[in-house]
SEVEX-766217 format. One line per field, with one value per residue (C-alpha): x, y, z; residue in one letter; residue number from 1. Coordinates in pm, 1 decimal. Example, Ala and Ser with C-alpha at 12.3 -4.5 7.8 and 13.67 -1.06 7.14 Angstrom:
<pts>
px	1230.0_1367.0 .
py	-450.0_-106.0 .
pz	780.0_714.0 .
residuo	A_S .
num	1_2 .
</pts>
This chain:
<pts>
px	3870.1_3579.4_3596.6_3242.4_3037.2_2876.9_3024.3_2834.1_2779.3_2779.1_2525.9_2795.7_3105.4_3027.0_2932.4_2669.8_2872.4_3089.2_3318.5_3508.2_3486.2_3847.1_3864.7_4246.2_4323.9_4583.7_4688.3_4994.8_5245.3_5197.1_4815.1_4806.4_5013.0_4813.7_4491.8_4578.7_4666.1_4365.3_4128.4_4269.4_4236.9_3842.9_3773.7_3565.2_3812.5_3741.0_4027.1_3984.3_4252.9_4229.4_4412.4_4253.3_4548.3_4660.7_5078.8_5083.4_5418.2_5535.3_5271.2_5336.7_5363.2_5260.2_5237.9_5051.8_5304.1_5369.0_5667.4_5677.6_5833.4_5822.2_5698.7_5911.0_6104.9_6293.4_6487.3_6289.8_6487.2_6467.7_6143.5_6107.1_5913.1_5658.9_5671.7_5552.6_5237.6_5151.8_5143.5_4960.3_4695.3_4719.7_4937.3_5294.3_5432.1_5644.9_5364.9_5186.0_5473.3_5777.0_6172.0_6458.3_6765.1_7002.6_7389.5_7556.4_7324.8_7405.4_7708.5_7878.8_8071.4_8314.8_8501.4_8204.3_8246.3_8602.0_8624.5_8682.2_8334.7_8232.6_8023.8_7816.3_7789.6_7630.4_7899.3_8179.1_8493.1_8405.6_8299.0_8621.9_8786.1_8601.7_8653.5_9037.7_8991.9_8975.3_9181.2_9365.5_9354.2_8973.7_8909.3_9025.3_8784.1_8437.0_8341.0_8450.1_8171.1_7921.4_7937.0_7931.1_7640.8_7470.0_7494.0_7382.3_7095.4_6974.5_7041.2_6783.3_6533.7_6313.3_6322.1_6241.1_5935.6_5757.9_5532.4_5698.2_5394.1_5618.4_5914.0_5969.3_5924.6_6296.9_6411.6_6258.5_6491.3_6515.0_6662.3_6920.9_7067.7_7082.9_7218.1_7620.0_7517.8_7373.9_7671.1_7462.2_7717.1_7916.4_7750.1_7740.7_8082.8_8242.7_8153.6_8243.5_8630.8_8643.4_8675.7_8757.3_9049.1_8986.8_8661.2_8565.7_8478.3_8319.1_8109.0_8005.5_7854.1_7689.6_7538.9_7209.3_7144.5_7017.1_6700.3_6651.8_6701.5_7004.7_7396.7_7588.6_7778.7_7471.9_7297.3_7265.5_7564.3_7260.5_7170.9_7501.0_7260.7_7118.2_7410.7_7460.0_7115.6_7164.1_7473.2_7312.6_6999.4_6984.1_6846.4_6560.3_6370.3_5967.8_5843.5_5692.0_5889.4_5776.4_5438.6_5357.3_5395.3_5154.5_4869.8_4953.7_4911.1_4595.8_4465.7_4570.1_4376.5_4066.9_4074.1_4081.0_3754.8_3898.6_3692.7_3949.7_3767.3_3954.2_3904.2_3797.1_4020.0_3960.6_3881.3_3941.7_3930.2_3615.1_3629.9_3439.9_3678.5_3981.8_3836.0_3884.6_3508.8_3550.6_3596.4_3457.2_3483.3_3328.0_3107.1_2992.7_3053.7_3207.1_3238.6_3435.7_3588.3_3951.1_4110.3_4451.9_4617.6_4926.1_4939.7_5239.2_5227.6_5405.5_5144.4_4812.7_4851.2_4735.1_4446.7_4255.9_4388.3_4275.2_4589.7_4462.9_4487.4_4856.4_5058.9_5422.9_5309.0_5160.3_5140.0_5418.9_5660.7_5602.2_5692.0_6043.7_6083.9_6357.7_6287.8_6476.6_6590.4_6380.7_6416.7_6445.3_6307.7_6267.1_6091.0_6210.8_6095.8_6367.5_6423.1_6671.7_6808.1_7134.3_7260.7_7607.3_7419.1_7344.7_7006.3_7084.0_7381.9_7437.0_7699.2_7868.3_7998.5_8345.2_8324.9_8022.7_8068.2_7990.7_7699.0_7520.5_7623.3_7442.8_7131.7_7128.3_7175.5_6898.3_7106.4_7094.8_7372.3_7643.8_7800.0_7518.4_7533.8_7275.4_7098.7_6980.8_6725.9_6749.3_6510.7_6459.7_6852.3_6628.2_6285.9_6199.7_5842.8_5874.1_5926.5_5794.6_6050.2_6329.5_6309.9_6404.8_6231.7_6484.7_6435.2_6652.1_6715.4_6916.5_6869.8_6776.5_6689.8_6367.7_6144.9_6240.3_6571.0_6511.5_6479.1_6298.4_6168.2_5941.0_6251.6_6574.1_6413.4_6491.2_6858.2_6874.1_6720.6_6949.9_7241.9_7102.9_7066.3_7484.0_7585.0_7400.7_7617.0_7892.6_7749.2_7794.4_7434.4_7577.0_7274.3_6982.8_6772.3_6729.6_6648.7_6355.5_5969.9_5815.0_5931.6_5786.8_5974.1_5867.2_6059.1_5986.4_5706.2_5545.1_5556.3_5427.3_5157.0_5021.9_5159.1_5063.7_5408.5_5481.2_5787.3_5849.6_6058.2_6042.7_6204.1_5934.8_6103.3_6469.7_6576.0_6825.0_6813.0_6579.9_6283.8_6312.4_6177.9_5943.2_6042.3_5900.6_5506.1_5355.4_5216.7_4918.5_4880.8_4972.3_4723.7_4460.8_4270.2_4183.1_4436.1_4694.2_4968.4_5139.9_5392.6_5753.6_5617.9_5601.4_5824.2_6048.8_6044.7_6092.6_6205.2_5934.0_6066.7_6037.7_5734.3_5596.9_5724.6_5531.6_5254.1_5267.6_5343.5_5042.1_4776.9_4927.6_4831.2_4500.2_4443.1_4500.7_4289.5_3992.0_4043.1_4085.4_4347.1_4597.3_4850.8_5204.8_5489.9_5797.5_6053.7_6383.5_6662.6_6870.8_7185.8_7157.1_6773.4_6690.1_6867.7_6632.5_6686.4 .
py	1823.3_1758.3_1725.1_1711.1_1544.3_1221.7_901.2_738.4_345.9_158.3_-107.7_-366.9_-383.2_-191.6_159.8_284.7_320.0_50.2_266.3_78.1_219.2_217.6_338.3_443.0_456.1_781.5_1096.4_1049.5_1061.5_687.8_715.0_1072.2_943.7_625.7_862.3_1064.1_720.7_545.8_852.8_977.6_626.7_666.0_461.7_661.9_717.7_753.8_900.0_855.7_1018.7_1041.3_1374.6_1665.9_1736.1_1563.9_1468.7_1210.5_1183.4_1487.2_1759.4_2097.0_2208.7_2558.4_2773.5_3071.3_3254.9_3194.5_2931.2_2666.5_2325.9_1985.4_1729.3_1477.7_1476.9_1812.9_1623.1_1633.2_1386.2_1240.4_1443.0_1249.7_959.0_1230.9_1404.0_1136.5_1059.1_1423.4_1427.3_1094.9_1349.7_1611.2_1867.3_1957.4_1943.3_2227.8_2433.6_2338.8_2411.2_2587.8_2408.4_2501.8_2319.0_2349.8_2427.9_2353.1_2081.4_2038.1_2086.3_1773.8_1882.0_1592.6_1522.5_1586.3_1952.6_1934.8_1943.7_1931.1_2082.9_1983.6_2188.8_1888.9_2045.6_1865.7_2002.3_1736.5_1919.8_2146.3_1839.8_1682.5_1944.3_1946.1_1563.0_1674.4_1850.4_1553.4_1302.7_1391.3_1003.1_1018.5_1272.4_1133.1_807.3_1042.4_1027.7_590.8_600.4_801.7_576.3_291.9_381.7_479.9_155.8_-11.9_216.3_133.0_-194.6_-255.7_-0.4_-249.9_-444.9_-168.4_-35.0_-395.1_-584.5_-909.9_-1150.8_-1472.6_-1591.0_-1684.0_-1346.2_-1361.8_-1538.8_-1268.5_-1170.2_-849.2_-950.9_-1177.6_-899.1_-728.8_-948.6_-870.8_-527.9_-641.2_-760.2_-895.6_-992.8_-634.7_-317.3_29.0_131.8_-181.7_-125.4_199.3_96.3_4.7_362.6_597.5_499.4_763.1_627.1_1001.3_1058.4_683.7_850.6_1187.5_910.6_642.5_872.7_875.9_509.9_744.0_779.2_430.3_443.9_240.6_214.4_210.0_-67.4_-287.9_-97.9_-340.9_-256.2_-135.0_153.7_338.8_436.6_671.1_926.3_880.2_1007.9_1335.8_1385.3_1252.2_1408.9_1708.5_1814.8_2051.7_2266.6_2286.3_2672.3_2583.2_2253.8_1914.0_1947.3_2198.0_1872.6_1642.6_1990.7_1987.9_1655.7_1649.3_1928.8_1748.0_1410.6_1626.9_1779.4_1372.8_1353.1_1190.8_1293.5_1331.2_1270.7_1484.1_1352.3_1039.1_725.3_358.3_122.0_-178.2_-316.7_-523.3_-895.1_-1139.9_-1445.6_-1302.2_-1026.4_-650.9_-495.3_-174.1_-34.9_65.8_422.0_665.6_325.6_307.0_45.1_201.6_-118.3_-77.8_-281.3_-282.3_-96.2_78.6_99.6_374.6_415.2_260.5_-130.6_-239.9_21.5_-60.8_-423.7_-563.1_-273.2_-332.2_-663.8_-1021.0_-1163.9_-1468.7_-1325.8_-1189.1_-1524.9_-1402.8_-1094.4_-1179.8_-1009.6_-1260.3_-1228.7_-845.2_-866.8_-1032.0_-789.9_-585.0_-155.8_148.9_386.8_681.5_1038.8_1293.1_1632.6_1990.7_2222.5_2600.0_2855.6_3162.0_3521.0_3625.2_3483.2_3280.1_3340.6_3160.2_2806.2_2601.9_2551.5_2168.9_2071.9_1706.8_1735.6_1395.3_1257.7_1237.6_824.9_806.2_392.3_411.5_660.6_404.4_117.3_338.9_365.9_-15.1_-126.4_110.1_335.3_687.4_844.2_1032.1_1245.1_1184.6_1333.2_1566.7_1741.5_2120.8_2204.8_2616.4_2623.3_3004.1_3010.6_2939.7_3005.3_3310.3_3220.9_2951.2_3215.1_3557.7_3834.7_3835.7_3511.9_3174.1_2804.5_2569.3_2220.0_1989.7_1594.2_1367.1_1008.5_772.0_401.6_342.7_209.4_-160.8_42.8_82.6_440.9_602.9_951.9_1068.6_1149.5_1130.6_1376.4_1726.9_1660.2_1492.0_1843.6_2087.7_1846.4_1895.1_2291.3_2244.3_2109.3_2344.0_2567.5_2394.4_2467.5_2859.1_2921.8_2922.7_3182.7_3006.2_2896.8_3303.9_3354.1_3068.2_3214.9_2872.5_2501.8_2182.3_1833.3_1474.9_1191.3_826.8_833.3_1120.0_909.8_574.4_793.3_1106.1_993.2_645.0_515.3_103.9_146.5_482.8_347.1_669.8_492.7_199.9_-185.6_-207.9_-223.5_-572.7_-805.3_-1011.4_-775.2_-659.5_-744.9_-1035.9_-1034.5_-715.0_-645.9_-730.1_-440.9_-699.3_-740.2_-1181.5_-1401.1_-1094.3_-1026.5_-707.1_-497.1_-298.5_-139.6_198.7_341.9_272.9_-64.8_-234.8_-261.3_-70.7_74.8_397.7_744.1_1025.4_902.2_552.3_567.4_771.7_467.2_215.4_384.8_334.2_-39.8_-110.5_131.5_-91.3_-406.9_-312.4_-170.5_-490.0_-659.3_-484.9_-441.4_-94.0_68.0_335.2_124.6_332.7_312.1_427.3_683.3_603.2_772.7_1072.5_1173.2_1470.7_1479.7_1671.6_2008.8_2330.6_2637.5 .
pz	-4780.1_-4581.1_-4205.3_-4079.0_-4318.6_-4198.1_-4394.8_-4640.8_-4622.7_-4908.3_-5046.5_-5129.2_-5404.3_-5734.1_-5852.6_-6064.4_-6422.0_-6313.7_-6140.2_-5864.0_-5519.1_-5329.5_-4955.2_-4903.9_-4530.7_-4429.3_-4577.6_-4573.4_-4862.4_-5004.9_-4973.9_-5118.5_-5415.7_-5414.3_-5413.9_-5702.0_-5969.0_-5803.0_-5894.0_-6247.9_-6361.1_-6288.3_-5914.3_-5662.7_-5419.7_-5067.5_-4840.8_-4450.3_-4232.7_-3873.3_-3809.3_-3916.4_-4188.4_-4447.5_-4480.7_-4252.8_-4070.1_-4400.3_-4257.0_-4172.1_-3824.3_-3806.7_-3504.7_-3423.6_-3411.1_-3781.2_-3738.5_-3987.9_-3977.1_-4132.2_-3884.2_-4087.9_-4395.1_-4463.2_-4756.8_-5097.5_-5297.9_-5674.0_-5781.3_-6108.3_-5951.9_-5813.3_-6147.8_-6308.5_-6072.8_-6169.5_-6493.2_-6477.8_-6346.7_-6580.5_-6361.1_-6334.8_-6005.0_-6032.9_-6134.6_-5786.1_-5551.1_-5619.7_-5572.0_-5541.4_-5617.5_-5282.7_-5405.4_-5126.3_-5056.2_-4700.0_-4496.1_-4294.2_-4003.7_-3859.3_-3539.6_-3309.4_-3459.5_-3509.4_-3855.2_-4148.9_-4267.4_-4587.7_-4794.9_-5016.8_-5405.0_-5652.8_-5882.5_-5896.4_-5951.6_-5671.8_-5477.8_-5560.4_-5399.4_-5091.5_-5067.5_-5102.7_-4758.2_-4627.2_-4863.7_-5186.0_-5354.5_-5243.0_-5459.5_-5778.8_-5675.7_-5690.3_-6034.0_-6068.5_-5758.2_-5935.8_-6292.4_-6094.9_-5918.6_-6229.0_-6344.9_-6006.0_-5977.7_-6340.1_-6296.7_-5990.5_-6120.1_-6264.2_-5945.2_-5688.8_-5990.7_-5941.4_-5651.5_-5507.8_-5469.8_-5430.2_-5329.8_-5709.0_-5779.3_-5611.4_-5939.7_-6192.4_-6523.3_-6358.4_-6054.2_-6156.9_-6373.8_-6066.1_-5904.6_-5926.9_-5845.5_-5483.4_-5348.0_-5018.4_-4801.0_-4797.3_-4603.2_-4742.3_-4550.8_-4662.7_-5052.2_-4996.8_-4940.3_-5298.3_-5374.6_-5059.5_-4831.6_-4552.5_-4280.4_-4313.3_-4679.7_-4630.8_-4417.0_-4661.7_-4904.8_-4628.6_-4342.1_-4632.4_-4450.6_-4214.3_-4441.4_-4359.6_-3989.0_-4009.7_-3958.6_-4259.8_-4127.0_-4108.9_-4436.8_-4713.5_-4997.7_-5212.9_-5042.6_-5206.3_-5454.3_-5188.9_-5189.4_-5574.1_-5580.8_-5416.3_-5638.1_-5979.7_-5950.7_-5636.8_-5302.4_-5310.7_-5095.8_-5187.9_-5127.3_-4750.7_-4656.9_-4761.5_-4588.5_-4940.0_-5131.9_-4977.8_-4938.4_-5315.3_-5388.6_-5186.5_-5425.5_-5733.4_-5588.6_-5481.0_-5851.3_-5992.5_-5784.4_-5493.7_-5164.5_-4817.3_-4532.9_-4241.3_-3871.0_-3978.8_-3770.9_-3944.5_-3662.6_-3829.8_-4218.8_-4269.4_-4406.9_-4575.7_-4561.8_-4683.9_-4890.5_-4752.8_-4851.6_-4700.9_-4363.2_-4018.6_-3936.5_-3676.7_-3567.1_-3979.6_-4258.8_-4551.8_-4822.5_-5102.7_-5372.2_-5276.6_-4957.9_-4953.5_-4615.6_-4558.3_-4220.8_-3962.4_-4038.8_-3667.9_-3538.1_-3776.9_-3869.3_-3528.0_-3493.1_-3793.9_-3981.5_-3781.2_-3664.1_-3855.7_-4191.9_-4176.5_-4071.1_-4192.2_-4024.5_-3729.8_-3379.4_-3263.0_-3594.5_-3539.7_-3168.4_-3377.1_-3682.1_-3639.4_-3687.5_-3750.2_-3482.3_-3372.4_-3342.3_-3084.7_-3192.6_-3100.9_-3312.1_-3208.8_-3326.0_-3237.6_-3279.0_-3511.8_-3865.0_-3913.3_-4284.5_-4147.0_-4089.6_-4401.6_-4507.6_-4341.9_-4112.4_-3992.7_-3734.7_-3680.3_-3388.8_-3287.9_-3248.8_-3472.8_-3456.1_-3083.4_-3117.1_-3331.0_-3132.3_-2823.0_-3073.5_-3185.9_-2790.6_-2669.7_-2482.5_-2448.6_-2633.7_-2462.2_-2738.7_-3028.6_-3382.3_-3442.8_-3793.2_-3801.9_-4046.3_-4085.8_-4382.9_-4353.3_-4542.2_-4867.6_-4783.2_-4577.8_-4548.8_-4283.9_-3961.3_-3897.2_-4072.8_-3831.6_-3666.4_-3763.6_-3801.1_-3630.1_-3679.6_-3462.7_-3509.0_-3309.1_-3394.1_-3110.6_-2982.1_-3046.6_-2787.7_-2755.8_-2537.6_-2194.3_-2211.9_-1981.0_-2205.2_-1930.5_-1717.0_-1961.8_-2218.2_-2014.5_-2002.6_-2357.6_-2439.3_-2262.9_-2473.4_-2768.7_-2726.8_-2594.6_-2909.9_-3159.3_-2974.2_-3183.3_-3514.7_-3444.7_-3172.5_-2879.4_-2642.9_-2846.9_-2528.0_-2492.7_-2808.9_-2816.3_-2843.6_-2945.4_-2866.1_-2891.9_-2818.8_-2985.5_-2809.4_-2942.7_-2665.2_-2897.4_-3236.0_-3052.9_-2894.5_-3069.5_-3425.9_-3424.2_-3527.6_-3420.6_-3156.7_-3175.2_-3508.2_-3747.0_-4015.2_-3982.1_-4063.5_-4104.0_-4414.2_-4370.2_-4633.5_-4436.9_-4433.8_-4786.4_-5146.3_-5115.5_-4681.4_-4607.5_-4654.9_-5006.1_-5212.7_-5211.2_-4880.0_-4813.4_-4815.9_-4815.7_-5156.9_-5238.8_-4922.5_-5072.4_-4865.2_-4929.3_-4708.4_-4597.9_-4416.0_-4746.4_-5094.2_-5178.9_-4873.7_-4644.6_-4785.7_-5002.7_-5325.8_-5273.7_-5074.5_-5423.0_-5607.2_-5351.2_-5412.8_-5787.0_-5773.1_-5504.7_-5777.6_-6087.9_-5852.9_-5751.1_-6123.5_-6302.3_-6036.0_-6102.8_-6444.3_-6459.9_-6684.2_-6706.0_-6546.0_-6491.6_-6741.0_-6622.4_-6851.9_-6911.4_-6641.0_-6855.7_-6630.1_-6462.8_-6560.8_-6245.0_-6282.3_-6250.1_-6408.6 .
residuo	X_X_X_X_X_X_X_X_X_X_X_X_X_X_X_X_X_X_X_X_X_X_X_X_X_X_X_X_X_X_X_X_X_X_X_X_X_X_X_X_X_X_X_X_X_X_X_X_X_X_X_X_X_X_X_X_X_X_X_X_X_X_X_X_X_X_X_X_X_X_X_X_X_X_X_X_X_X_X_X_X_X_X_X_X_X_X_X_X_X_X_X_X_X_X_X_X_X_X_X_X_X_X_X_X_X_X_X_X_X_X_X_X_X_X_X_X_X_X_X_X_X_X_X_X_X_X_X_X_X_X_X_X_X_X_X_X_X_X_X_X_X_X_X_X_X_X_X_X_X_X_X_X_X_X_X_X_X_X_X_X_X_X_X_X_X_X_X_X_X_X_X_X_X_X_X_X_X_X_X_X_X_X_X_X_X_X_X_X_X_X_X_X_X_X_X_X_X_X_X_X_X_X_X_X_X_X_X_X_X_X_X_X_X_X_X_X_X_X_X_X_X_X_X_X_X_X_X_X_X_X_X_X_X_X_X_X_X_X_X_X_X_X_X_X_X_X_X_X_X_X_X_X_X_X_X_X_X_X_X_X_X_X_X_X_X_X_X_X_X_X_X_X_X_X_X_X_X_X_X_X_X_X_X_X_X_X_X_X_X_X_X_X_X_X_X_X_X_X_X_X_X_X_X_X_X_X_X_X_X_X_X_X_X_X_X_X_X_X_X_X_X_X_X_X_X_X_X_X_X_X_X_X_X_X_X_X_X_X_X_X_X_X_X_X_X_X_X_X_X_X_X_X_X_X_X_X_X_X_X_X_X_X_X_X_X_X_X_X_X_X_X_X_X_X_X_X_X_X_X_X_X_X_X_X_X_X_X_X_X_X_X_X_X_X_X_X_X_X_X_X_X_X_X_X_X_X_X_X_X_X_X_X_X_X_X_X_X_X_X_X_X_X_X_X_X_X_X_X_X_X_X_X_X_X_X_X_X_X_X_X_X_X_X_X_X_X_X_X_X_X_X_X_X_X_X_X_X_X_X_X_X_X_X_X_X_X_X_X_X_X_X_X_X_X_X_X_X_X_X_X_X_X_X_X_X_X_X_X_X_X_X_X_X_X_X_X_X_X_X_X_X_X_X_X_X_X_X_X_X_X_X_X_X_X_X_X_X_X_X_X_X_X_X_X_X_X_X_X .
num	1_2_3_4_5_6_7_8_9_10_11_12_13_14_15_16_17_18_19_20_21_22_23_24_25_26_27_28_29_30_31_32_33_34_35_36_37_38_39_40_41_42_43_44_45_46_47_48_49_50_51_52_53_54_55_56_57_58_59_60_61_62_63_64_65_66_67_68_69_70_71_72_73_74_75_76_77_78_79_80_81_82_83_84_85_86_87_88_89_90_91_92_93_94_95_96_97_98_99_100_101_102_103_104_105_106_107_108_109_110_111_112_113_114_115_116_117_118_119_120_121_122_123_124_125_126_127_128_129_130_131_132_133_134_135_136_137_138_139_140_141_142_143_144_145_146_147_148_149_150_151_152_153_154_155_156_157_158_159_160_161_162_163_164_165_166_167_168_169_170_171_172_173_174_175_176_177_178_179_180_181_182_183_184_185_186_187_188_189_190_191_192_193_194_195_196_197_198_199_200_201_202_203_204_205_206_207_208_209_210_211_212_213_214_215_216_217_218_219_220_221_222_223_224_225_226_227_228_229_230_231_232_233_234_235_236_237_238_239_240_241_242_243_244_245_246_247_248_249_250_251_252_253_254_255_256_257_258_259_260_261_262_263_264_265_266_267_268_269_270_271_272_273_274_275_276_277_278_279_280_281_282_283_284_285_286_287_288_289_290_291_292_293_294_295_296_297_298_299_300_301_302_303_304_305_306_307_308_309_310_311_312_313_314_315_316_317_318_319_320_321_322_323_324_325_326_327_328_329_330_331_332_333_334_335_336_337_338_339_340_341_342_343_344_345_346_347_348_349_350_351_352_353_354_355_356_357_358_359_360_361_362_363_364_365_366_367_368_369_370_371_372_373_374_375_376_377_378_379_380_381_382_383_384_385_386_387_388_389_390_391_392_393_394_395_396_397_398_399_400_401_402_403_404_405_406_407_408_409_410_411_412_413_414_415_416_417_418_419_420_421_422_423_424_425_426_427_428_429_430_431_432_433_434_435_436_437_438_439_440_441_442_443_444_445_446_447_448_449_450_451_452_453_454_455_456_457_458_459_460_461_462_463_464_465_466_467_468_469_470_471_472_473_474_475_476_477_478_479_480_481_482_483_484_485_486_487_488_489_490_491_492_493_494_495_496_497_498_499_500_501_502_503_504_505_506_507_508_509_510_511_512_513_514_515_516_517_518_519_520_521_522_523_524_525_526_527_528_529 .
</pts>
């Protein structure tokens, strides 16, 4: 990865030997992945990120101190898709970084602490019998909610592995065999009724929406797929957090030929009519044949595309789109290990209707559920020997609420360090050697994220498929988008998947080949040795 070189400029679309010349813009996980395809299927890729690490909102944070944490996601999810994009390259992911399957997979505490705590196992009779903590008749309901999911997962898999170009796209084979499955007028809590009677155990399979940034009682019925997922096919930790994925990836995309430019910010894609041809960077024009952008869309859209080019996404429709939540963060690195807290704890609020309704009405939230990431449970090499990695998450308003951070965030702070007091840490402020706090003022600001909304567009019904950002960017030729702005949308695995469908797009455009065929699902395809 070179950070100092001067950029090249181009003479104009074309490469000696006919290779195709594609600038990808981020290094985060959709333009890593995108990267990798792009490069193995013989374009001269060109990767321009303006931090000077790769990962994107999944990089490592590491202190030096020798504390480790995920910026991002600490939930590595589905790892087939990924697999897949590997091998496409000649490598084996789990020959690059090591994972570990996580048995429990997380622990739910309810009632604001409360109880009952829930140990989540990807083994069903024990699962049942957790569930039976809770509610007896919901426990005989688990596996009816895991075949049905099967089917409604394999049912929209060929929608959510293609590009939606037009609104006839809508109309596609595919997608009216999916059709029964969607069920658009229910939410994820309500389809969950159909098999658990207690609010609670609704709850263990719909706080996933969370991935999404939204409320399970707004979440599209779909998204029930999320918690089969964790259940069909696992919950692992990679051997350094998430942030070892996208280095590795970056190593498999550098090994392809791909060249990552560190330190390098994209001030705006370059035009001619409504053809991207390349880029200006650092004051230079890089042309290229096709351009891949993975970086915030609410955030990059109105820096580097004309407003004029993007009319269903224009500056005023953006100012209208509706986003996820945000995040509150603190990062602590603290002496001492914890082998009593779960490798990741989501404690949920006693009235967890009324914390969201805080979040969705942009107000601070009085008694707010909160996630602990203790990664060190699994992995001992993210903290020094004897201390601990502690990686705290309390979803938020994002900032369209009338939030004031600058002031608000010390006392949201001190609550947050109160309630992991619940989850068994009560004297952890003395125990802290190394802190660091990201408000939704920090991922406008420093990490370039559109209204502080970590979770990017919401996922309603109304912003997805063919209503959220094309793979081919609208009315653009040759601008691809990767990233959770565009279809399928936000989480690693589907970001991975994104990233597949927007490299088989720009592909067949330029004629290239190697275009991605997707295996057949096997149940329970995911367990490791």
């Amino acid at each position: 990865m070179n950070a100092s070189l001067p950029l090249p400029t181009s003479p104009g679309p074309g490469r000696p030997g006919g290779r195709p010349h594609v600038i990808v813009i981020g290094a985060g996980p959709g333009g890593l992945a995108a990267a990798m395809l792009l490069a193995a299927r013989g374009a001269r890729v060109t990767l321009l990120e303006k931090d000077g690490v790769v990962g994107g909102r999944s990089r490592t944070l590491t202190t030096p101190e020798g504390y480790r944490f995920d910026l991002g996601p600490t939930f590595f999810l589905y790892p087939r898709i990924l697999e897949e994009i590997f091998a496409s390259c000649g490598a084996e992911l789990r020959r690059e970084v090591a994972l570990t399957r996580l048995d429990p997979q997380y622990r739910l505490i309810f009632g604001g602490g409360a109880g009952p705590v829930i140990d989540a196992t990807p083994d069903l009779d024990r699962m049942a019998a957790e569930i039976a903590k809770i509610d007896p008749l919901d426990a005989t309901r688990l596996r009816d909610f895991m075949v049905q999911n099967r089917s409604k997962l394999e049912a929209f898999r060929p929608v959510l592995e293609r590009g939606f170009s037009s609104a006839a796209d809508l109309f596609g084979l595919d997608m009216l065999k999916a059709l029964p499955h969607l069920r658009p007028h229910l939410s994820v809590d309500t389809e969950l009724k159909r098999y658990f009677r207690d609010p609670r155990t609704r709850l263990l399979f719909s706080f996933q929406s969370k991935y999404l940034g939204m409320s399970p009682f707004r979440c599209p019925s779909l998204f029930t797929i999320l918690s089969f997922l964790e259940y069909e096919h696992g919950v692992f930790h990679p051997e350094g957090g998430c942030g070892a994925v996208a280095t590795a990836m970056a190593r498999v995309a550098e090994r392809m030929g791909a060249e990552i430019r560190l330190g390098a910010p994209v001030e705006r894609v370059l035009f001619e009519g409504r053809r991207a041809t390349g880029v200006e960077v650092g004051g230079e024009r890089l042309m290229a044949d096709a351009v891949v952008m993975n970086a915030d869309f609410a955030h990059a859209a109105p820096n580097l595309i004309p407003d004029a080019l993007r009319p269903r996404w224009s500056d005023a429709h953006l100012a209208r789109a509706r986003y996820s939540c945000s995040t509150f963060m603190l990062y602590l690195g603290v002496e001492g290990r914890f082998p009593e807290i779960a490798h990741h704890t989501v404690l949920l609020a006693e009235d967890y209707r009324r914390n969201l309704q805080e979040i969705e009405t942009g107000l601070l939230p009085g008694e707010p559920s909160l996630y602990l990431h203790n990664p060190v449970a699994t992995d001992p090499s993210m903290a020094p020997p004897g201390h601990s990695s502690l990686y705290v998450l309390v979803p938020v308003a994002n900032l369209r609420g009338t939030i004031d951070w600058a002031t608000r965030a010390p006392e949201f702070r001190r609550m947050a360090l109160r309630r992991l007091a619940t989850l068994g840490l009560p004297d952890i402020e003395s125990r802290i050697r190394y802190e660091r706090m990201v408000t939704p003022l920090e991922w406008r600001d420093e990490f370039a994220v559109g209204y502080g909304a970590t979770f990017n567009l919401a996922h309603d019904l109304g912003q997805m498929l063919y209503f959220r950002p094309g793979n081919r960017f609208g009315s653009t030729e040759r601008l691809y988008l990767v990233g959770g702005g565009t279809h399928p949308g936000s989480g690693l695995p589907v970001i991975y998947e994104g990233a597949r469908i927007s490299a088989d797009l720009l592909s067949r455009d330029l004629g290239m080949g190697g275009i991605e065929t997707r295996l057949p699902m096997a149940q329970g395809e995911e367990t490791l040795a």
